[in-house]
PyMOL Python script that loads the backbone (N, CA, C, O; Angstrom):
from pymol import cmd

cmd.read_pdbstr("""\
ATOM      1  N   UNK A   1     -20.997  -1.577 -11.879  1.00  0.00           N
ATOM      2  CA  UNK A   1     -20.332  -1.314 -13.133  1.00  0.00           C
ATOM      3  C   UNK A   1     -18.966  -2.005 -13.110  1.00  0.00           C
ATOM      4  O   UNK A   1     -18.517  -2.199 -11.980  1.00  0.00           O
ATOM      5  N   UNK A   2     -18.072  -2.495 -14.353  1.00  0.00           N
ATOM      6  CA  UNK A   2     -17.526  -3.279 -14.467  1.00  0.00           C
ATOM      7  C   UNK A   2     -16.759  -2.506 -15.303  1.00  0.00           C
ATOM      8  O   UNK A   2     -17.391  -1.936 -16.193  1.00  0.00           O
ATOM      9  N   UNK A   3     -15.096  -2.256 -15.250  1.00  0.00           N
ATOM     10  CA  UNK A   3     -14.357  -1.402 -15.863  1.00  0.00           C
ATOM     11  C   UNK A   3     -13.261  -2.689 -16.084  1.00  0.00           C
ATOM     12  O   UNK A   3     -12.764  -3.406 -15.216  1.00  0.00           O
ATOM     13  N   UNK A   4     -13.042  -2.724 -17.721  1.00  0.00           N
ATOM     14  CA  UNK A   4     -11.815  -3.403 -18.336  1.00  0.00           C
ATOM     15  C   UNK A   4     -10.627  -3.032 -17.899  1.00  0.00           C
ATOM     16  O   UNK A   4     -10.588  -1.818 -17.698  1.00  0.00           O
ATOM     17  N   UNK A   5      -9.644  -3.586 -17.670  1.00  0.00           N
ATOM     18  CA  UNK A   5      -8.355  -2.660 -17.685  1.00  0.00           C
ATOM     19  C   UNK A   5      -7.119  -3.863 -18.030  1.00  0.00           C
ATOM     20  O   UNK A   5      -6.700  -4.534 -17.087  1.00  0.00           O
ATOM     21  N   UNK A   6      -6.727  -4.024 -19.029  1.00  0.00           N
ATOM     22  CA  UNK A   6      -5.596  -4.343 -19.549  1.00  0.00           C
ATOM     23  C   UNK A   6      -4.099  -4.626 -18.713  1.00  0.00           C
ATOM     24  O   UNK A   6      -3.415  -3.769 -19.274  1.00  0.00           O
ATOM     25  N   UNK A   7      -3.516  -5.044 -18.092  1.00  0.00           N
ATOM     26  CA  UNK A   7      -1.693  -4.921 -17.226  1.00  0.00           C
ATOM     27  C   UNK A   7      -0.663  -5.823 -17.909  1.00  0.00           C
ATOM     28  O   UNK A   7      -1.044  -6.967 -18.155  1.00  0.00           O
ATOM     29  N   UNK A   8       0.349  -5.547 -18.189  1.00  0.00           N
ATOM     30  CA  UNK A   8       1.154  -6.787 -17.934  1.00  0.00           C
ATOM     31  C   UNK A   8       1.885  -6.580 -17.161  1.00  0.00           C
ATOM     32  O   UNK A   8       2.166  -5.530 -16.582  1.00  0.00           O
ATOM     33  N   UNK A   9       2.470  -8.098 -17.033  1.00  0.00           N
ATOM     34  CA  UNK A   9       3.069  -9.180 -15.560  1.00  0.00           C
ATOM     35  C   UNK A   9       3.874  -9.555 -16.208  1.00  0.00           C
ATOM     36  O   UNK A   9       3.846  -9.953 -17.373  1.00  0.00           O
ATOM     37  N   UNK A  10       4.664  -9.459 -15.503  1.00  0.00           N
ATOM     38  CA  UNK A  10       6.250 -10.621 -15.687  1.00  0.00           C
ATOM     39  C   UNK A  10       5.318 -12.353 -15.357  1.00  0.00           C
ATOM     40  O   UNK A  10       4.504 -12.714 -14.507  1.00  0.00           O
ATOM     41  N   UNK A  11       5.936 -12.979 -16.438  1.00  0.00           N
ATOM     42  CA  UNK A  11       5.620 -14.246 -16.048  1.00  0.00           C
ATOM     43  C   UNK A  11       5.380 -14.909 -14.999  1.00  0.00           C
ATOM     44  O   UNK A  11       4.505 -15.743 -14.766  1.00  0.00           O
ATOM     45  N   UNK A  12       6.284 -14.460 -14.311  1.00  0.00           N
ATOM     46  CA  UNK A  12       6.359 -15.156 -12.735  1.00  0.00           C
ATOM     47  C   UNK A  12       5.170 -14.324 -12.281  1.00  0.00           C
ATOM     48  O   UNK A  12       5.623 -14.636 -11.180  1.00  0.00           O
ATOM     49  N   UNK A  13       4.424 -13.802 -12.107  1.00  0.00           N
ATOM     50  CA  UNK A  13       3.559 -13.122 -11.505  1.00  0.00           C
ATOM     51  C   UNK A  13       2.493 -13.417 -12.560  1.00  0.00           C
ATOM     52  O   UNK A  13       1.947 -12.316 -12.630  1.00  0.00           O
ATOM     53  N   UNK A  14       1.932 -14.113 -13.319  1.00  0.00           N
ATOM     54  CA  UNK A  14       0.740 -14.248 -14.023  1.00  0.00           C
ATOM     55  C   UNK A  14       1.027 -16.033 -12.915  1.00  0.00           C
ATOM     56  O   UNK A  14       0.257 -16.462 -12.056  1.00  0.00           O
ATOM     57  N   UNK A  15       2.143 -16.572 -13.303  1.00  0.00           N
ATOM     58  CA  UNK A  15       1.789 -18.247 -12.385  1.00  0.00           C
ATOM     59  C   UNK A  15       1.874 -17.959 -11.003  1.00  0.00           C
ATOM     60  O   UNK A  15       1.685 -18.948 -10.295  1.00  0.00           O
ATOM     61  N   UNK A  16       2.018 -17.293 -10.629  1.00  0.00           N
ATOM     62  CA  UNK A  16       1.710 -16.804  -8.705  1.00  0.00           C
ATOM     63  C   UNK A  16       0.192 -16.779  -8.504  1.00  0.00           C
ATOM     64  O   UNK A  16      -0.418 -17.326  -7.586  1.00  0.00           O
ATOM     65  N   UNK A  17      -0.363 -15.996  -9.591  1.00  0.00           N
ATOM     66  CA  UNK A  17      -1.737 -15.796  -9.888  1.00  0.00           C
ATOM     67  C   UNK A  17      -2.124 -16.933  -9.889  1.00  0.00           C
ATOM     68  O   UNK A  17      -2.692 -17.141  -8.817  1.00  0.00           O
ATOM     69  N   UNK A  18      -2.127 -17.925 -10.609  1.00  0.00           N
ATOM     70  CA  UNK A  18      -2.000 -19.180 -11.124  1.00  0.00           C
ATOM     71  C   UNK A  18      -2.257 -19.782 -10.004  1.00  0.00           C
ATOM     72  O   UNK A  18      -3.261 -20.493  -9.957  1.00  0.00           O
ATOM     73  N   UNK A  19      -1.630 -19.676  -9.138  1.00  0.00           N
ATOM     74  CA  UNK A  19      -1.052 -20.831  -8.536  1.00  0.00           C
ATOM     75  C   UNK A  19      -2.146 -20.398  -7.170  1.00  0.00           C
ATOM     76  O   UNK A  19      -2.457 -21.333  -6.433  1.00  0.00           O
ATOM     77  N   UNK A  20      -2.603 -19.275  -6.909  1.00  0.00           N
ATOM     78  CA  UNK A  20      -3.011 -18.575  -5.939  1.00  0.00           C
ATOM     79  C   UNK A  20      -4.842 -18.934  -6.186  1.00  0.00           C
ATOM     80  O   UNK A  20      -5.650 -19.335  -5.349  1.00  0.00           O
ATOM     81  N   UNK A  21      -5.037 -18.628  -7.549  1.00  0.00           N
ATOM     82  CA  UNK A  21      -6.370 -19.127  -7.998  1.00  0.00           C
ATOM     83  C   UNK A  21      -6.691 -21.101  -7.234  1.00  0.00           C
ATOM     84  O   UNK A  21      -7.643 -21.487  -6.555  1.00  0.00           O
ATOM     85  N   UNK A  22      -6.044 -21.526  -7.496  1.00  0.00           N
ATOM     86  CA  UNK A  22      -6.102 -22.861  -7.674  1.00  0.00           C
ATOM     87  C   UNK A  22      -6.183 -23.067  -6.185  1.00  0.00           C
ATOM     88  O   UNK A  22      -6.980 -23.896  -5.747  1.00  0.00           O
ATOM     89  N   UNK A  23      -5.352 -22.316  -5.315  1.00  0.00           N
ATOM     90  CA  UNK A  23      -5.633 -22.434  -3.655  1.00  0.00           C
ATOM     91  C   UNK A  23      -6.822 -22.208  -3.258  1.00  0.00           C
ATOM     92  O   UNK A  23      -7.512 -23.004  -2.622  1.00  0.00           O
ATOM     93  N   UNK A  24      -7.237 -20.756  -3.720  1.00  0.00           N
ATOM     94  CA  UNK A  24      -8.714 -20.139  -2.971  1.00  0.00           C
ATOM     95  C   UNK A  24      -9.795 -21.076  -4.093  1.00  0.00           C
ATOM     96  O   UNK A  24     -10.966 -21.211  -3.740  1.00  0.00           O
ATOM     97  N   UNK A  25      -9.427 -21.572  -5.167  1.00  0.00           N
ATOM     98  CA  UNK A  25     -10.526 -22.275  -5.774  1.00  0.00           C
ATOM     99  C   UNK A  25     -11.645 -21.202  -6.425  1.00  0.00           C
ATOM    100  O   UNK A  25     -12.866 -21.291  -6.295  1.00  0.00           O
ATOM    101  N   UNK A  26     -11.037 -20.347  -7.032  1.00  0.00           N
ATOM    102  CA  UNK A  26     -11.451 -19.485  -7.654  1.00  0.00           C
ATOM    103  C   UNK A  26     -11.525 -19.706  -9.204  1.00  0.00           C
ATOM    104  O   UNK A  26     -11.061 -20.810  -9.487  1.00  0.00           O
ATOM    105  N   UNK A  27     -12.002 -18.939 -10.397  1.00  0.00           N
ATOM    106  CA  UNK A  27     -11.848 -19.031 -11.209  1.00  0.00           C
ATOM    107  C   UNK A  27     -11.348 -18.027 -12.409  1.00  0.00           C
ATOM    108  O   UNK A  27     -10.844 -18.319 -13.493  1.00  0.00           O
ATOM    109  N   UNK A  28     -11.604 -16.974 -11.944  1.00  0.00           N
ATOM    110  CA  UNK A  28     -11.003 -15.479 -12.103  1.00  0.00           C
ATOM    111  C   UNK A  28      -9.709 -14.987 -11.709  1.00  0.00           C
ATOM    112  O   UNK A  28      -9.513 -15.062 -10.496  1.00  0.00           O
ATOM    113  N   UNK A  29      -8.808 -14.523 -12.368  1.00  0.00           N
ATOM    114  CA  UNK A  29      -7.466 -14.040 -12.474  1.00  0.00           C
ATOM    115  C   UNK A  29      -7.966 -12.689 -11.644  1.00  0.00           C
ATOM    116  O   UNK A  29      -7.662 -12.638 -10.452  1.00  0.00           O
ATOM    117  N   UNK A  30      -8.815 -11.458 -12.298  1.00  0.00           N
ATOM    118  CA  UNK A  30      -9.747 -10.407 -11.384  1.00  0.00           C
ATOM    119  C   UNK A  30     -10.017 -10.916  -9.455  1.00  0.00           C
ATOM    120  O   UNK A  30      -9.832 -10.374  -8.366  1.00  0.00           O
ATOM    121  N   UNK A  31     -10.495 -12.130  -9.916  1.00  0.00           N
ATOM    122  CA  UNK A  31     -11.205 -12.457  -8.115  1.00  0.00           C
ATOM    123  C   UNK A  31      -9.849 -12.698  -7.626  1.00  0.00           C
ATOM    124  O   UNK A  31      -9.892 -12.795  -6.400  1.00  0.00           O
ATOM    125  N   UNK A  32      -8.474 -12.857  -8.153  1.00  0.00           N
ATOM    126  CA  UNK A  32      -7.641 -13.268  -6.798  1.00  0.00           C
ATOM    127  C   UNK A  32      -6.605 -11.911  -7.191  1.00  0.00           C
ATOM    128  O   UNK A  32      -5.448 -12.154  -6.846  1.00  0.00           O
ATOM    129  N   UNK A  33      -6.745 -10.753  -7.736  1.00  0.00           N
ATOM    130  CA  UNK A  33      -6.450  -9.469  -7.790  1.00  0.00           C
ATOM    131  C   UNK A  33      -7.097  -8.838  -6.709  1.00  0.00           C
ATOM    132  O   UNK A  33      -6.411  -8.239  -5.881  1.00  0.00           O
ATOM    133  N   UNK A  34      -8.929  -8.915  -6.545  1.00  0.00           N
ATOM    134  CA  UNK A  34      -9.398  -8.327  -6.382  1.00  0.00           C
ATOM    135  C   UNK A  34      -9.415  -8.576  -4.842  1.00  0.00           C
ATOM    136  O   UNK A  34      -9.030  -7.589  -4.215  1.00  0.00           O
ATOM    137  N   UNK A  35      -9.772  -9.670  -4.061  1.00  0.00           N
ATOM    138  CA  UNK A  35      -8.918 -10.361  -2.892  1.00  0.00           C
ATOM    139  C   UNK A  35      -7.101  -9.664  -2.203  1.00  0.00           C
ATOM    140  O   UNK A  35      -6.553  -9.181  -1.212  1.00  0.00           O
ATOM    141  N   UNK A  36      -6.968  -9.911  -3.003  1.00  0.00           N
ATOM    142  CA  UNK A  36      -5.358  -9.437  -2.799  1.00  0.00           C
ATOM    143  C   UNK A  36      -5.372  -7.890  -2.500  1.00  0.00           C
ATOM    144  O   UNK A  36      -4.990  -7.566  -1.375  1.00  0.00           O
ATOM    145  N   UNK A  37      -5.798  -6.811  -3.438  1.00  0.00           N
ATOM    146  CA  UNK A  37      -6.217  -5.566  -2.870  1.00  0.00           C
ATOM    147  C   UNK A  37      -6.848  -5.220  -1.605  1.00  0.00           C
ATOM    148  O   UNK A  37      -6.831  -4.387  -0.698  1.00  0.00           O
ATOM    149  N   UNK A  38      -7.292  -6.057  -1.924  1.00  0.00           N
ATOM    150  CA  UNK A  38      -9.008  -6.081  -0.211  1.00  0.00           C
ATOM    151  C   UNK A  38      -8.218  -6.476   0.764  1.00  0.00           C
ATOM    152  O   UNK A  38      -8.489  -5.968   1.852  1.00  0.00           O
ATOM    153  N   UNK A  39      -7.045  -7.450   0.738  1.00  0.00           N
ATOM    154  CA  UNK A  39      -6.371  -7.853   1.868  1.00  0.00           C
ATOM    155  C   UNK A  39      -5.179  -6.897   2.847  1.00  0.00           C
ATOM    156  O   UNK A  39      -4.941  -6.800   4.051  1.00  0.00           O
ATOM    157  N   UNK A  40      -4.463  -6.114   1.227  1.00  0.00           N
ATOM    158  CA  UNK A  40      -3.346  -5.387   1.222  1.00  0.00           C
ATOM    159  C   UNK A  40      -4.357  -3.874   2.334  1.00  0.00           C
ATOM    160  O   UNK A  40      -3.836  -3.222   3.239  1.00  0.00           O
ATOM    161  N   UNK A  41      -5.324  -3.778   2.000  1.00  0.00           N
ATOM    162  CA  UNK A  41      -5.880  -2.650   2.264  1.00  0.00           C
ATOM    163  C   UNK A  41      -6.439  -2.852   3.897  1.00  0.00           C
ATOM    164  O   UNK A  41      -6.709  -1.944   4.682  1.00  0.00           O
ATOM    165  N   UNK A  42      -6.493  -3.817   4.056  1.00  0.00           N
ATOM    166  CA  UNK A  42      -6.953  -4.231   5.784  1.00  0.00           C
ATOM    167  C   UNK A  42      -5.414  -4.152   6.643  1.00  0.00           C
ATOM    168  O   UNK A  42      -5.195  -3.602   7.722  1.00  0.00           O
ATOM    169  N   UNK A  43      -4.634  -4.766   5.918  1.00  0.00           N
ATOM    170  CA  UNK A  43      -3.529  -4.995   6.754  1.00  0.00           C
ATOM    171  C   UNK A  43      -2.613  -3.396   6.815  1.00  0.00           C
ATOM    172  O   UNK A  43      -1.999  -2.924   7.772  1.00  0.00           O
ATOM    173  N   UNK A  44      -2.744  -3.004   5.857  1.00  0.00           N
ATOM    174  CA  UNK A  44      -2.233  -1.657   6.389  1.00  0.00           C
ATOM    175  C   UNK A  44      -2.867  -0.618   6.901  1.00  0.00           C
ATOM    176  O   UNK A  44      -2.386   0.421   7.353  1.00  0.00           O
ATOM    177  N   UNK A  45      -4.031  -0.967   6.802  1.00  0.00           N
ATOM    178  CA  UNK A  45      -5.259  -0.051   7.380  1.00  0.00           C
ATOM    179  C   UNK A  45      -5.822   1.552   6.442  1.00  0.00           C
ATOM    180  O   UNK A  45      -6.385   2.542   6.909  1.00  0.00           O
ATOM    181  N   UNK A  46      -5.397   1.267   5.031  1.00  0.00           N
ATOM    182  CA  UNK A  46      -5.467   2.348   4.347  1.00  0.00           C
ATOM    183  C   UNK A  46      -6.921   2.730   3.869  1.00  0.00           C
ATOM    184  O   UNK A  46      -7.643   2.001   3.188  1.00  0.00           O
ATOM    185  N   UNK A  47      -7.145   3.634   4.203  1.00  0.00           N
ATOM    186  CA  UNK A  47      -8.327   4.633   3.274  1.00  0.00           C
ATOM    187  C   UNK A  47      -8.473   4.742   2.216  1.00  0.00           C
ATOM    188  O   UNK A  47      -8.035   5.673   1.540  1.00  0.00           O
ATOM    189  N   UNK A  48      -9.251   3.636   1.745  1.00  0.00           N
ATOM    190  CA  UNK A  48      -9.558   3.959   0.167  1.00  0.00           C
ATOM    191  C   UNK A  48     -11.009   4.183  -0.045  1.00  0.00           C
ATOM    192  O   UNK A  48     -11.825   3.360   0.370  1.00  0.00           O
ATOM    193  N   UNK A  49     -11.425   5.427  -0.768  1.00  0.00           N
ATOM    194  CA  UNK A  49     -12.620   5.742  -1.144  1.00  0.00           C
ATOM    195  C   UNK A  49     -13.170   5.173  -2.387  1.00  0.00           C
ATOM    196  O   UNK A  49     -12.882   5.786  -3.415  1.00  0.00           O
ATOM    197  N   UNK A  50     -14.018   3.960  -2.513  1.00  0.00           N
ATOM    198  CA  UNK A  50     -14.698   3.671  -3.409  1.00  0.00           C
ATOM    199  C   UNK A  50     -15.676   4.367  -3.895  1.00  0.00           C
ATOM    200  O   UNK A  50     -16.462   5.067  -3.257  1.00  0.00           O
ATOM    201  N   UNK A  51     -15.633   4.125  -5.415  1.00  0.00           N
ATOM    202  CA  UNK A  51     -16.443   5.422  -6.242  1.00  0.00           C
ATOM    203  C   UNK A  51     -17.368   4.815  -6.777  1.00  0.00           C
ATOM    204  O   UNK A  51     -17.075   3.714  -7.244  1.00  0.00           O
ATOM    205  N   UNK A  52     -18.581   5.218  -6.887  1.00  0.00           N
ATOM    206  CA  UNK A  52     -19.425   4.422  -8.044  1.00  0.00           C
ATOM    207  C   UNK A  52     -20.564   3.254  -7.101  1.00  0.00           C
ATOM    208  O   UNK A  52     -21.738   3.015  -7.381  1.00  0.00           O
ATOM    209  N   UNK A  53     -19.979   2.844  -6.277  1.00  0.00           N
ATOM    210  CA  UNK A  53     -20.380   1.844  -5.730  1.00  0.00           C
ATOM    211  C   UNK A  53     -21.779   2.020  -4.861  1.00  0.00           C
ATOM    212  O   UNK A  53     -22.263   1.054  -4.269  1.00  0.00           O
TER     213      UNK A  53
END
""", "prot")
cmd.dss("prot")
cmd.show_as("cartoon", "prot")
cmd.util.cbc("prot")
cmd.orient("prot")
C-alpha cells in the first residue's frame, strides 16, 4: 500500500534532493527520502516497527 503525504522544504532542501537523486541515479524524490530514512535508521540503530507491510 502506498500512502500520499504532502511536506514542504525550504528550497535548499528540495535541490539537495535534487542533487542527491542525480548521484544514486534515481528518479523519485520518495526513493531518495525513502533511502535516506533506511540509512538514518541503520546508523543509529533505531527500532522502527513497520505496519502494514
Amino acid at each position: 500500500m502506498v500512502v500520499r503525504k504532502f511536506v514542504s522544504l525550504p528550497p535548499a532542501y528540495v535541490q539537495k534532493i535534487q542533487k542527491i537523486r542525480e548521484e544514486l541515479g534515481v528518479s523519485s524524490d520518495s526513493e531518495v527520502i525513502r533511502r535516506a530514512i533506511d540509512t538514518y535508521i541503520d546508523v543509529y540503530g533505531l527500532k522502527v516497527k513497520e505496519e502494514g507491510g
